[in-house]
C-alpha positions in Angstrom: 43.5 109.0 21.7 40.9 111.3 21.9 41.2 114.9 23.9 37.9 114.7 25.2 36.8 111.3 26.2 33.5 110.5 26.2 32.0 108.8 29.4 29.5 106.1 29.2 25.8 106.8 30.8 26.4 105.3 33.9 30.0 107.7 34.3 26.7 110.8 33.8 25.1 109.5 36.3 27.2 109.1 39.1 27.9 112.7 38.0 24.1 113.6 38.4 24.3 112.2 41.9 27.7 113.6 42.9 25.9 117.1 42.6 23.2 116.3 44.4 24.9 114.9 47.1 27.2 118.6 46.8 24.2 120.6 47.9 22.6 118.2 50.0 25.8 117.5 52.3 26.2 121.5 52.8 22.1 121.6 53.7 23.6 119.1 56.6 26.1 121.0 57.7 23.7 124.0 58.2 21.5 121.9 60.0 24.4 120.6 62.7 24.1 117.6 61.2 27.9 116.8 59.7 27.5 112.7 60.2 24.0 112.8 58.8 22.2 109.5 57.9 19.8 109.1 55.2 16.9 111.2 55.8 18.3 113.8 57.8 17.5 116.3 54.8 13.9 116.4 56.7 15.2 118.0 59.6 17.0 120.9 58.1 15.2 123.6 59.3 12.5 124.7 56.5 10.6 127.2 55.3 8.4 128.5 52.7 11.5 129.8 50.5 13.6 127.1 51.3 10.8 124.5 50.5 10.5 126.6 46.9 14.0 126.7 46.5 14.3 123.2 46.6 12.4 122.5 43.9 13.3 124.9 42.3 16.6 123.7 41.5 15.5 120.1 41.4 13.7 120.9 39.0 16.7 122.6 37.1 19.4 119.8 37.6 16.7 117.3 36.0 16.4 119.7 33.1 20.1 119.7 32.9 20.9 116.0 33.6 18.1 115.3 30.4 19.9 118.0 28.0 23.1 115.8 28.5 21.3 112.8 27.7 20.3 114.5 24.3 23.9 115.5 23.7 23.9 114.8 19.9 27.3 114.9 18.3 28.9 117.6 20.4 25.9 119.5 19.3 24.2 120.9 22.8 20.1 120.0 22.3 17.2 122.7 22.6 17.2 121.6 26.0 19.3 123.2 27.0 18.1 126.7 26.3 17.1 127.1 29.9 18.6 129.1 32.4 21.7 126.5 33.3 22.4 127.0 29.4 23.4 130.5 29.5 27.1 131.4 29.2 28.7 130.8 33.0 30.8 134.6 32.8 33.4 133.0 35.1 36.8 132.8 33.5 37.8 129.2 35.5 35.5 127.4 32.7 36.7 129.7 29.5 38.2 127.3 27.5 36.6 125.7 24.9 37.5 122.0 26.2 34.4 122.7 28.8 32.0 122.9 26.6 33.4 120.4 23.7 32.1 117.4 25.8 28.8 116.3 27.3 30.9 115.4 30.5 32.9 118.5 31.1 29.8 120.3 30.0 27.6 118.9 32.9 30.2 119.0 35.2 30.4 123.1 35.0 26.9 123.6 34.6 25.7 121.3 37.6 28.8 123.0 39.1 27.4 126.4 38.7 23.6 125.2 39.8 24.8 124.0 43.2 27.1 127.3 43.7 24.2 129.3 42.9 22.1 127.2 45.0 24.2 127.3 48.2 23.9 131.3 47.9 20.5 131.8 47.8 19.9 128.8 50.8 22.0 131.2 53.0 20.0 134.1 51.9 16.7 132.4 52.9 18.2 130.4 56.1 16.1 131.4 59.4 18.4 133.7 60.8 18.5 136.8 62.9 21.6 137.3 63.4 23.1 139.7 59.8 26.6 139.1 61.3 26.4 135.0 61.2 24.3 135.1 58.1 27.4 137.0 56.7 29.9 134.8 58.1 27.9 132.2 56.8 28.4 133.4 53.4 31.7 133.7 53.8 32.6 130.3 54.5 29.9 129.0 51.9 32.2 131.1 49.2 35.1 129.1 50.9 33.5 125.7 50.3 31.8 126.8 47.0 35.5 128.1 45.4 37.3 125.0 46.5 35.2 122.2 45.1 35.6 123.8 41.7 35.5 121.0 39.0 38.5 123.5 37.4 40.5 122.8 40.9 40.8 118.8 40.3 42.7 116.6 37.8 39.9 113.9 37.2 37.2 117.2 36.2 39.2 119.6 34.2 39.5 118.9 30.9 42.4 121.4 30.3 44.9 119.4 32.6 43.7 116.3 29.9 44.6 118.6 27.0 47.7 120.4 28.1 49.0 116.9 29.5 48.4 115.1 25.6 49.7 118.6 24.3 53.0 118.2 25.8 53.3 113.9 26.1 52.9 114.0 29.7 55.6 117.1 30.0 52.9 118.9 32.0 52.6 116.4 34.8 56.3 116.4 35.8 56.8 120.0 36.1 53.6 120.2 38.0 54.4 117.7 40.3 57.9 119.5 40.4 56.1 122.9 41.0 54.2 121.6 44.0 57.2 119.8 45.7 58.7 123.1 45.3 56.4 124.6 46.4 55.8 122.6 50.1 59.6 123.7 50.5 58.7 127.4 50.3 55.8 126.5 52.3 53.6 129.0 50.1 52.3 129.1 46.3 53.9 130.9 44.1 51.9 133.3 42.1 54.9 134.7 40.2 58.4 134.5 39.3 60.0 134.9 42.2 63.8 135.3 40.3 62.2 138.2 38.5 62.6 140.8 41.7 65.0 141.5 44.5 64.5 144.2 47.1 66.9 147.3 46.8 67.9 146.0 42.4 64.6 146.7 40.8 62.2 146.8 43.7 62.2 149.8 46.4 65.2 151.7 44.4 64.0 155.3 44.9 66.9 156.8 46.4 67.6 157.4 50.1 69.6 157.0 53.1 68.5 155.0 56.9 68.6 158.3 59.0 67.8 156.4 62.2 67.3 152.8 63.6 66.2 151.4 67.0 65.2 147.5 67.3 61.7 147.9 65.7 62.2 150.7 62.8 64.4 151.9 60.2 63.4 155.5 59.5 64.5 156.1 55.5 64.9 159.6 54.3 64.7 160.0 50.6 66.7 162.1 48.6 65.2 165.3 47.0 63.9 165.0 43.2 63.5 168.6 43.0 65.6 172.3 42.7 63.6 173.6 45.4 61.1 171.5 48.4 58.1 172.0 50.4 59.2 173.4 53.9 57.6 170.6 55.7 58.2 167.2 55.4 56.0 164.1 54.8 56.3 161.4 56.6 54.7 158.1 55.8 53.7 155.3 57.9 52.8 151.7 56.4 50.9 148.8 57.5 53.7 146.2 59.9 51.9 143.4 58.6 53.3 143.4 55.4 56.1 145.7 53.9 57.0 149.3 53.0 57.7 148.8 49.4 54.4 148.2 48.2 55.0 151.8 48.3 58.0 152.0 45.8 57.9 149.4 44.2 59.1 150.3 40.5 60.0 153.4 39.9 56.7 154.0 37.0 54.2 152.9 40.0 56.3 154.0 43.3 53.7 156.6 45.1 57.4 157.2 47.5 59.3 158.5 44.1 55.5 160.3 42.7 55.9 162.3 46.0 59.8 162.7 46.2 59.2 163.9 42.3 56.2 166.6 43.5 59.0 168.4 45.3 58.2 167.1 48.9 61.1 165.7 51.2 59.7 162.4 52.6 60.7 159.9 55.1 59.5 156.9 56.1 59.3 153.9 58.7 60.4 150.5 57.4 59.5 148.2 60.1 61.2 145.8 61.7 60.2 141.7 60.6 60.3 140.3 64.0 62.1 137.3 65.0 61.3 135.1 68.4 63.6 137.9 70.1 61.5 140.3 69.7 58.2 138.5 70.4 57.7 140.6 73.3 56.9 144.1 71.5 53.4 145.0 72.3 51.1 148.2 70.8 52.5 150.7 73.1 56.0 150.0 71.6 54.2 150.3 68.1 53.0 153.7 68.8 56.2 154.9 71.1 58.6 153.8 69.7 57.8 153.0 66.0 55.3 156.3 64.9 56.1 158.8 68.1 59.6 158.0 67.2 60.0 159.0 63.5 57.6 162.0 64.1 60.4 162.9 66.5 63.2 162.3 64.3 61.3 164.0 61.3 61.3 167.2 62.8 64.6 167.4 64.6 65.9 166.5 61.0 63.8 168.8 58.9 64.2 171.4 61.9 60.8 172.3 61.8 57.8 172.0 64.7 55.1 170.4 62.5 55.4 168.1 59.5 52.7 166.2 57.2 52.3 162.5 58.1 50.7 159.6 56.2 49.3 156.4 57.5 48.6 153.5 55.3 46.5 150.6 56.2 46.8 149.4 60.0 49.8 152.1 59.7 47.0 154.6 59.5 45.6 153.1 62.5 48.9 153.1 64.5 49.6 156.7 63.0 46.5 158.2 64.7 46.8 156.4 67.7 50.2 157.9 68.3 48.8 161.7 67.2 46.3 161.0 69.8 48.7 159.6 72.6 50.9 163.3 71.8 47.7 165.4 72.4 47.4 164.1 75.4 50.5 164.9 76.3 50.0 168.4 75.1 52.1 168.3 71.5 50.9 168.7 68.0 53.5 167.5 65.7 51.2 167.0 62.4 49.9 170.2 60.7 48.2 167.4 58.4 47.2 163.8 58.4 46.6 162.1 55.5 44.7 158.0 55.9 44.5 155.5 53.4 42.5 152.7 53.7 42.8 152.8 57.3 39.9 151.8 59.8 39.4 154.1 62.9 36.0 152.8 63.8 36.1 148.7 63.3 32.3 148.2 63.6 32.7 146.4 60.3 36.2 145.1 59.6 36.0 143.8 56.5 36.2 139.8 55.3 38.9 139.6 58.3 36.0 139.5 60.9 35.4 136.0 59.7 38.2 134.7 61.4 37.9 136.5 64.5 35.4 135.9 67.4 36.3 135.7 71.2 36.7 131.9 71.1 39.5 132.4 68.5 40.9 135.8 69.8 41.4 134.4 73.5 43.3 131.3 71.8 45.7 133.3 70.5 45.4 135.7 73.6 46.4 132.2 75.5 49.0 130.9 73.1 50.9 134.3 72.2 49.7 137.0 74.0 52.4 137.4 76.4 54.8 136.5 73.9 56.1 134.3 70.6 55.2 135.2 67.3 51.9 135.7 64.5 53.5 133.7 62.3 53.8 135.5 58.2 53.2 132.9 56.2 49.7 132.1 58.7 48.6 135.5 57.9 49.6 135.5 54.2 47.5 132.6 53.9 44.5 134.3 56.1 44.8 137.2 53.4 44.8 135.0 50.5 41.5 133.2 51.6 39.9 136.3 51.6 40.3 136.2 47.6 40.9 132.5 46.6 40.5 132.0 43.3 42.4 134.7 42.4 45.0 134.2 45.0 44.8 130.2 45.9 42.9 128.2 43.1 43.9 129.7 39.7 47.7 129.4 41.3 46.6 125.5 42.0 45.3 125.1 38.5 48.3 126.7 36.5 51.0 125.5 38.3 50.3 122.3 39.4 47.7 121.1 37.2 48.9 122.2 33.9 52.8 122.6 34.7 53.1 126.3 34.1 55.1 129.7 35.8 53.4 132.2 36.6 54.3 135.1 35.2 56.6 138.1 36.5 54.3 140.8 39.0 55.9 143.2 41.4 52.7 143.3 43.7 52.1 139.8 44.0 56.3 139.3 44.7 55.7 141.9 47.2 52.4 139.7 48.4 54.3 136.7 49.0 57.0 138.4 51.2 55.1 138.2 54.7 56.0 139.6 57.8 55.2 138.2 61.1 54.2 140.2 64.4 54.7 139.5 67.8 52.2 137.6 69.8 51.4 140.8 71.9 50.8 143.4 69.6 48.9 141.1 67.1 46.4 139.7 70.5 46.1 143.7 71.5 44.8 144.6 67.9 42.2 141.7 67.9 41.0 142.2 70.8 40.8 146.0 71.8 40.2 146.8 67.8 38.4 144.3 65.9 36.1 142.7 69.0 35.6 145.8 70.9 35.9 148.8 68.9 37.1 150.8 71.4 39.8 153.0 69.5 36.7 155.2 68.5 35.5 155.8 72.2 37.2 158.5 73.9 39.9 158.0 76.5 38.7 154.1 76.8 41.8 152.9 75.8 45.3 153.2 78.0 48.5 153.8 75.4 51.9 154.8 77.0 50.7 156.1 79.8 47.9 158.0 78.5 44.5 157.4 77.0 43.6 158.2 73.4 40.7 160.8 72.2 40.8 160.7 68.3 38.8 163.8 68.8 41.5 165.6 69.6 42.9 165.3 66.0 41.8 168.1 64.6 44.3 168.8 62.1 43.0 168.6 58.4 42.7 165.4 57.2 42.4 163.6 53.6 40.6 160.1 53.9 41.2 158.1 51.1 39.5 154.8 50.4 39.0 152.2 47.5 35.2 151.4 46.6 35.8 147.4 46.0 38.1 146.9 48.7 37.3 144.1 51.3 39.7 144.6 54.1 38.6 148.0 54.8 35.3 148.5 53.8 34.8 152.5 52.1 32.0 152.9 54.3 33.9 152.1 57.2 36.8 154.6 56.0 34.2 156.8 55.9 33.6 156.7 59.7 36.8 158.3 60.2 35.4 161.7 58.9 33.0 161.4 62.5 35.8 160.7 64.5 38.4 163.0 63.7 38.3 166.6 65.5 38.8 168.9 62.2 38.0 169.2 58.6 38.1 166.3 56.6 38.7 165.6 52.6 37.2 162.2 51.9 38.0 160.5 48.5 37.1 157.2 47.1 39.0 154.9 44.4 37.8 152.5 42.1 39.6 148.8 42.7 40.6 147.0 45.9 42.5 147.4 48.8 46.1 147.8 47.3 45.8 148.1 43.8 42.9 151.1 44.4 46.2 152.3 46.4 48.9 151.9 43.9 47.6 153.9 41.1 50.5 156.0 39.5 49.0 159.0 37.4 50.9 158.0 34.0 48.9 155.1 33.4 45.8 157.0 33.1 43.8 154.1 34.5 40.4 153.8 37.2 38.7 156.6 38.4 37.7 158.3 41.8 35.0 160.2 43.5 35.2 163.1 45.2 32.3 165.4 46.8 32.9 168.2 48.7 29.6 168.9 49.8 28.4 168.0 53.5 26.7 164.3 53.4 25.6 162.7 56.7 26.3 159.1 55.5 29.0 157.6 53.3 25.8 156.7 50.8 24.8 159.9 50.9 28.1 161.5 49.8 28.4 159.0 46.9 25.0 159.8 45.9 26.3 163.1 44.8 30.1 162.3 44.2 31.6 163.6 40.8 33.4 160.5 39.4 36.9 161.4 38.0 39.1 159.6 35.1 42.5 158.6 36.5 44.5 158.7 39.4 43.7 160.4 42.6 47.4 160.9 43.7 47.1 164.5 42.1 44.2 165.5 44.2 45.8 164.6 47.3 49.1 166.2 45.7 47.3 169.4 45.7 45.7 169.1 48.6 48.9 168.1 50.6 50.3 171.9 48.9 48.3 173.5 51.1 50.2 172.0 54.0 53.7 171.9 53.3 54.6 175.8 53.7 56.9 177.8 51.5 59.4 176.3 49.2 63.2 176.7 49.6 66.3 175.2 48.1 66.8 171.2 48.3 69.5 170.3 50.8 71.8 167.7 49.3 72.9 166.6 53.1 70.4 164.0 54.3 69.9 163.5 57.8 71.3 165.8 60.6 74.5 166.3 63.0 72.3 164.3 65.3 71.0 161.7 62.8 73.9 160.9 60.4 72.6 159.0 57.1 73.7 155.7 57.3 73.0 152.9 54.9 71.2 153.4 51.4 67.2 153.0 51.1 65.8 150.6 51.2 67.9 149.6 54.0 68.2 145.8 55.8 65.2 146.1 58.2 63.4 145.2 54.7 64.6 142.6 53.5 64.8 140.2 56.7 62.3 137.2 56.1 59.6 136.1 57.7 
C-alpha cells in the first residue's frame, strides 16, 4: 500500500470545485446572503477591484487545476512555475508528503489561492467603516485558519503517513487524546504532568504576609546582603495568574528582581468561585491594589514604595493611584506599566468580540452577579492566535497521536482564571466600549472619581512591538495621559513572551529613545534598537527610585502582618 495514494481525475476535480465553492460561499456571506441559490454571486456588491480580482484568481486556479493535470511522475510540470508554484513559507504544509502527490499538492496550493483571495476581497470590499473592515479581517483569518486542508483527516497526508508508520497506532492514541481531552474540557498544548505550582513552578522563595477574600499579598525573601530602601510591589493581570511572573527560576522576572537587591511583594489574586461572583471593580481597586499598597508600606515602614502593574493589573494599578490622589495620598514614588492599556481607543484583537450587543448580554446574564467563566476566556485568548494555539494542537494530538511537549508558559496558559460577572461587565463596558478611564474624573471608583493626570510620579512604559492584545501604539498613549515624566520602551515579540525575557538568554532586542516624539511612530522612527533583554534598563532605571541601601532583614512581614504560609501560597493554585 502506497503512502501517497493517487486519486483518479474525477477525485481532482471535485477538488477543483470544492475550492471554488470555498471562495465563492465566503463572497455570500459578505453579501448577507448565507442560504444563497445559484446565481447569487451577481449580487455581491461589485466593483472595479473586485471585478479584477475575480479574474484574477480564476484565472490562477485554472492555471493550477491544468499544472495538476500535467503531473508527470511526481515530477511538478513547467506549469507550474507561476505564482501558486512558489514555496507556500507556512510551516502547516512543510512536510514533504505535501508536495510528493498531485492531490496533496493541489490541495495546499488551491488552499493558499483561496486564503489569499479572501484577504485581498476584504481589502477591496466597499466599506467605510476601518473598524468593521478590521473585524472583518479578523473573522476571515478565523474562517481561513480553520478550513486548513492540514486541520482534516481526509486532506493531510501526514495523518496517512504517521498512521501506516505506526499500523494504525496513531489513530488510537488520537482518539484517546481527544476523549481526554473533552474531559478537561480544553486542548492540551503540553505535558501537563511536567509542572506543579509551588515544585518547579513559582518556587522563588517567600512568605503570604496578608490575605482578605480576594488577594494573597506574597512577600519574597531577600537575595541580597544589603536592599533598596523602598519596596517594589507588583501587580499582575486577574485574568490569568501571577506566576507567569516566576515561573522557573532561569526566566522568573520575581527572582531577576529579588536577585537585583530589591525587596518585592506581590498580589496573587483570588480564582473566584460562584461565592464570590459578586466582587465588582471598586473591590478590585480597594480592596485588591489600595490594599497591598497599604500593607507594603506599613511592612517596609516607609511612606512611598515602587509599584508595577502588569497587563489589566497595570490598568487596575493606575486606577487605584488615581482613586488615592483624590483622596489626597501619594503612596508610589514610581510606577512602572507593562503592556498595560490606559487609553483603549484600540484594544487589540479583543475588540472583535466586544460590541454593545454582546457587552449588554453579558451586562444582562452576569452583571449583577455569577461568573466569566476561565476556560470561555482561555478559549477567547486562544482564538486570537489559532494555529499556533488551536489547530497545530488539533493536528499533533489528535490527528497524528502525539504529546506535546513539556512548556512552562503554555502550562501556565492553560491554567485559567475566572472573574466575576460584575467586574468582567464593568471592564467591557466603561473600558473597552467607552474609553472613559482616559477622561478625567468621568469615571466614579470608591467614592471618588479618577484623573490619571494626577499621576505624576515617574513612570517606565514598557511594551512589546508584535503584541496583539495591547497594541505598542496604544501603550504608547499612556505617556499623554500620565501627569509626569515618562520612560517608554518597546520589546520585540508578543504580549507575554516580549514580557518574559530573562537577561541570560541573550535573546530579542528593544528600542529605546529618549528624545521627545509626538507620536508613537515618531519615536520609533528614531529609536536605538538594543540586543537582549530590557529587564536591565528598567533595572537601572528602577535604582533611581528605590533610595539608599541598607542591610536585608531576615524577618518577613511585620508585628502587624505576621508571615504566614510559604510563596506561592493557596490563593494560586485554586482552579478555575
Amino acid at each position: 500500500m502506497s503512502g501517497n495514494p493517487q486519486p483518479d481525475a474525477a477525485a481532482l476535480q471535485n477538488l477543483f470545485q470544492a475550492g471554488q465553492a470555498f471562495a465563492q460561499g465566503f463572497m455570500n456571506v459578505m453579501a448577507g446572503q448565507s442560504h444563497a441559490q445559484p446565481g447569487a454571486a451577481a449580487r455581491f456588491p461589485q466593483n472595479e477591484a473586485i471585478s479584477r480580482l475575480q479574474k484574477e484568481f480564476a484565472e490562477r486556479h485554472a492555471t493550477l487545476w491544468q499544472s495538476m493535470l500535467q503531473w508527470h511522475g511526481g515530477a511538478v510540470s513547467s506549469a507550474m512555475d507561476d505564482a501558486s508554484s512558489k514555496p507556500l513559507g507556512d510551516k502547516r504544509f512543510a512536510s514533504p508528503a505535501w508536495s510528493e502527490s498531485p492531490y496533496y499538492d493541489y490541495v495546499r496550493r488551491a488552499y493558499q489561492l483561496n486564503a489569499e483571495f479572501l484577504a485581498r476581497l476584504v481589502e477591496a470590499a466597499p466599506l467605510d467603516d476601518e473598524a468593521v473592515r478590521n473585524r472583518l479581517k479578523f473573522f476571515t483569518r478565523q474562517f481561513v485558519d480553520a478550513m486548513a486542508p492540514s486541520n482534516f483527516v481526509a486532506t493531510n497526508p501526514e495523518f496517512i503517513k504517521t498512521a501506516l508508520a505506526s499500523q494504525g497506532a496513531s489513530i488510537t492514541v488520537g482518539i484517546q487524546n481527544l476523549i481526554a481531552d473533552l474531559g478537561k474540557g480544553r486542548i492540551s498544548m503540553t505535558d501537563d504532568a511536567a509542572f506543579e505550582v509551588g515544585r518547579n513552578l513559582a518556587t522563588t522563595p517567600g512568605r503570604v504576609v496578608f490575605e482578605n477574600e480576594l488577594i494573597q499579598l506574597i512577600q519574597y525573601a531577600p537575595a541580597t546582603a544589603k536592599v533598596y530602601e523602598r519596596p517594589l510591589l507588583i501587580v499582575p493581570p486577574c485574568i490569568n495568574k501571577f506566576y507567569i511572573l516566576d515561573l522557573q527560576p532561569e526566566n522568573s522576572f520575581v527572582r531577576h528582581a529579588v536577585e537585583q537587591g530589591m525587596t518585592v511583594f506581590l498580589v496573587s489574586w483570588r480564582n473566584p468561585q460562584a461565592d464570590l461572583g459578586y466582587l465588582g471593580w471598586d473591590d478590585y481597586v480597594e480592596q485588591g491594589a489600595l490594599k497591598a499598597l497599604d500593607v507594603t508600606r506599613e511592612i517596609a515602614a516607609v511612606d512611598q514604595i515602587n509599584a508595577l502593574g502588569f497587563c489589566v493589573g497595570g490598568t487596575i494599578l493606575s486606577a487605584a493611584l488615581a482613586v488615592a490622589r483624590s483622596r489626597g495620598e501619594d503612596p508610589v514614588t514610581s510606577l512602572t506599566l507593562l503592556t498595560a492599556l490606559l487609553d483603549f481607543s484600540d484594544g487589540g484583537e479583543v475588540v472583535n468580540y466586544l460590541d454593545e450587543a454582546s457587552v449588554a448580554a453579558r451586562e444582562a446574564a452576569i452583571g449583577k452577579g455569577g461568573l466569566l467563566r476561565g476556560a470561555e476566556l482561555a478559549s477567547a485568548f486562544s482564538s486570537l492566535r489559532a494555529n499556533d494555539l488551536i489547530w497545530q494542537y488539533v493536528v499533533g494530538n489528535y490527528l497524528k497521536g502525539g504529546k506535546p511537549p513539556a512548556f512552562d508558559l503554555l502550562y501556565w496558559n492553560a491554567d485559567s482564571t475566572n472573574l466575576p460577572g460584575p467586574f468582567a461587565a464593568w471592564y467591557l463596558r466603561h473600558l473597552y466600549l467607552e474609553n472613559a478611564l482616559r477622561e478625567p474624573d468621568r469615571l466614579a471608583m470608591c467614592g471618588t472619581t479618577a484623573d490619571l493626570r494626577r499621576l505624576d510620579m515617574p513612570a517606565y512604559i514598557y511594551s512589546s512591538r508584535e503584541d496583539h492584545i495591547v497594541p505598542w501604539h496604544s501603550a504608547y498613549l499612556s505617556r499623554d495621559i500620565l501627569g509626569g515624566e515618562t520612560t517608554f520602551v518597546m520589546g520585540a515579540s508578543g504580549h507575554i513572551a516580549g514580557v518574559i525575557n530573562p537577561p541570560a538568554k541573550g535573546k530579542r532586542s528593544h528600542w529605546r529613545n529618549d528624545a521627545p516624539a509626538a507620536t508613537a511612530d515618531d519615536w520609533l522612527a528614531s529609536a536605538a534598537e538594543h540586543k537582549g533583554s530590557w529587564w536591565p534598563h528598567w533595572i537601572e532605571w528602577l535604582k533611581r527610585f528605590a533610595g539608599d541601601e541598607r542591610p536585608a532583614r531576615k524577618a518577613l512581614g511585620s508585628k502587624r502582618h505576621k508571615p504566614g504560609e510559604a510563596a506561592p501560597g493557596r490563593y494560586v493554585k485554586e482552579k478555575a
